[in-house]
N, C-alpha and C positions, 0 to 999 in steps of 0.2 A: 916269457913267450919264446916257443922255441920256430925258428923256421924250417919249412919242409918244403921239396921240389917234388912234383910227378908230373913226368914224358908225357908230354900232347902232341908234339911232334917230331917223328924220328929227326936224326943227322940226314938219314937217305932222304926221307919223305923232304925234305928241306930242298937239298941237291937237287932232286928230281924237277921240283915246282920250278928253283931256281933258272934252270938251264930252260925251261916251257917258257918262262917268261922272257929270258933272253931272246929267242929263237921269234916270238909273237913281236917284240918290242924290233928285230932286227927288219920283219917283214913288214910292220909298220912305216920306217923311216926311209927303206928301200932305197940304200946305199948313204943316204945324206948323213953328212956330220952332225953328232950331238954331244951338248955338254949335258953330261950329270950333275948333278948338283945334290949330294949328298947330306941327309940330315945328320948333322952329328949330336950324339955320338951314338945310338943306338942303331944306325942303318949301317955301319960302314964295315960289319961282315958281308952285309948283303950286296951293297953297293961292290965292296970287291969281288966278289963272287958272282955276279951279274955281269960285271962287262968285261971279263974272261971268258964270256961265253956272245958277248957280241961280235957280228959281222959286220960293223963298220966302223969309220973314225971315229974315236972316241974322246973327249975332254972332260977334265973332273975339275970341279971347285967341291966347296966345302961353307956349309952354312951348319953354326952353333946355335939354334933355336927353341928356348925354353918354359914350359910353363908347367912341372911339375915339382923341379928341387929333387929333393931326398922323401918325398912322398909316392904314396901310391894312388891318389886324385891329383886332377890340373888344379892349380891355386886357378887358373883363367886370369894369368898379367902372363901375357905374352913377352919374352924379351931378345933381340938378339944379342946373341952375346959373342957370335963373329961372323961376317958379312964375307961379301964373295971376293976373292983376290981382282978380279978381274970383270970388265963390264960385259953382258951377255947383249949389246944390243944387236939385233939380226940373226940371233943364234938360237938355232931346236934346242931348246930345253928339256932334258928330261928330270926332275925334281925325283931322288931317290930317300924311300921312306920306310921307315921301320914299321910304323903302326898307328894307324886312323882311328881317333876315340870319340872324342867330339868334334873334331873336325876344324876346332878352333884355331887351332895351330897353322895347320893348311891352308884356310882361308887367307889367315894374315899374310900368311909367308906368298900363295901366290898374288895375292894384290900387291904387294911388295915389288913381285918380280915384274908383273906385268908392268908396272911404273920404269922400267929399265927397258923396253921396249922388245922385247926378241920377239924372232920371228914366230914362233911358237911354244907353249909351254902343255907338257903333258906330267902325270905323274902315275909312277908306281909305286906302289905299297907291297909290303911279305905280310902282311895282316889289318884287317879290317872288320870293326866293331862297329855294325852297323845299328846295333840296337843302342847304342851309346850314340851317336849323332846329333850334333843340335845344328851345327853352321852346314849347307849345302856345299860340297867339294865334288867334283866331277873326280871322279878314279877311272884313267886308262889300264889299268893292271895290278889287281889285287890278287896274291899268291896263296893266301889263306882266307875264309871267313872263321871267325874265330868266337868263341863265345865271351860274354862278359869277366872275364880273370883276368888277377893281372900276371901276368905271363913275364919269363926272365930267361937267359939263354942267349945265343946266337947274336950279341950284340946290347940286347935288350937287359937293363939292370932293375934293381932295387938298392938305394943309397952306394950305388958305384960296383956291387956288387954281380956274380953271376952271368956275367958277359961272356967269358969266357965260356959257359958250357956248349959244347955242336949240336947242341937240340934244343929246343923247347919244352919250357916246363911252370906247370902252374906254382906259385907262389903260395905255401899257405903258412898260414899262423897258426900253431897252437899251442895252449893252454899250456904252463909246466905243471 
C-alpha cells in the first residue's frame, strides 16, 4: 500500500483563515485575559500561529488528549495522557483544537474543564467534520468545514507522520 497527499488547503488559505480567526476571537474577549489551552499535538501549529495574531493577554497551557493511537478512526477510549500545568479556576478559557470528528473527544475534555471551575470556557477549532458528529459540542470558531477524509498537514499526522507539511492534504491509500 503506497501513501499519497493531495492539497485541500493552500499554506495561504490556512494564514488567511488563521489571522480571521484571531481578529473574531480578539473582538470576542474585548481586552480580557485568556488562557489557551491547546490540544496536543495536532493543534499546536495552529495554536502558535493563532495567538501571534491576538490582541490581548495571552496564557498557554497544554493538554495531551487521545483517542485515535496510530490509526485513522477514534478507538472511542478517551485518555489523558498530560493534564494542565496549572489550575484554570476564574480564568476565559480558550480550548485550541485541531479538528472536531465526533466530537467525542471534546465533550470529555470540556466537562473535564468545566469541573475546574473557570470563568468561562470557549473553543476553536481549524476544522470541523460535521457529518461525522455524534456527542453535541458547542464550537465558537471553526476555520474550516471540511469534508469526511482524513486529512494530514499543518500539525495534523498519520502514525506521527506529515505534521510538518504548511498545508493541508488529503491522506490516500493506494493499491501497489
Amino acid at each position: 500500500m503506497t501513501e499519497r497527499v493531495t492539497t485541500l488547503i493552500s499554506e495561504k488559505e490556512l494564514k488567511e483563515r488563521v489571522t480571521s480567526i484571531a481578529a473574531e476571537i480578539t473582538k470576542s474577549y474585548n481586552g480580557e485575559e485568556v488562557k489557551t489551552i491547546c490540544v496536543l499535538k495536532g493543534a499546536v501549529m495552529f495554536m502558535v500561529d493563532l495567538v501571534k495574531y491576538l490582541e490581548l493577554p495571552v496564557k498557554f497551557d497544554f493538554m495531551d488528549v487521545s483517542s485515535y493511537g496510530n490509526d485513522t478512526s477514534s478507538s472511542g477510549n478517551i485518555k489523558i495522557l498530560k493534564d494542565l500545568d496549572d489550575p484554570i479556576e476564574g480564568e476565559n478559557i480558550l480550548i485550541v483544537e485541531d479538528i472536531i470528528d465526533s466530537g467525542r473527544t471534546l465533550y470529555y475534555l470540556i466537562e473535564y474543564l468545566k469541573s475546574k471551575n473557570p470563568k468561562s470556557i470557549k473553543l476553536c477549532t481549524l476544522f470541523n467534520k460535521p457529518d461525522r458528529r455524534e456527542f453535541d459540542v458547542e464550537v465558537d470558531w471553526i476555520g474550516f468545514e471540511i469534508p469526511d477524509e482524513f486529512i494530514v498537514g499543518y500539525g495534523l499526522d498519520y502514525a506521527q507522520r506529515y505534521r510538518n507539511l504548511p498545508y493541508i492534504g488529503i491522506l490516500h491509500f493506494d493499491e501497489d
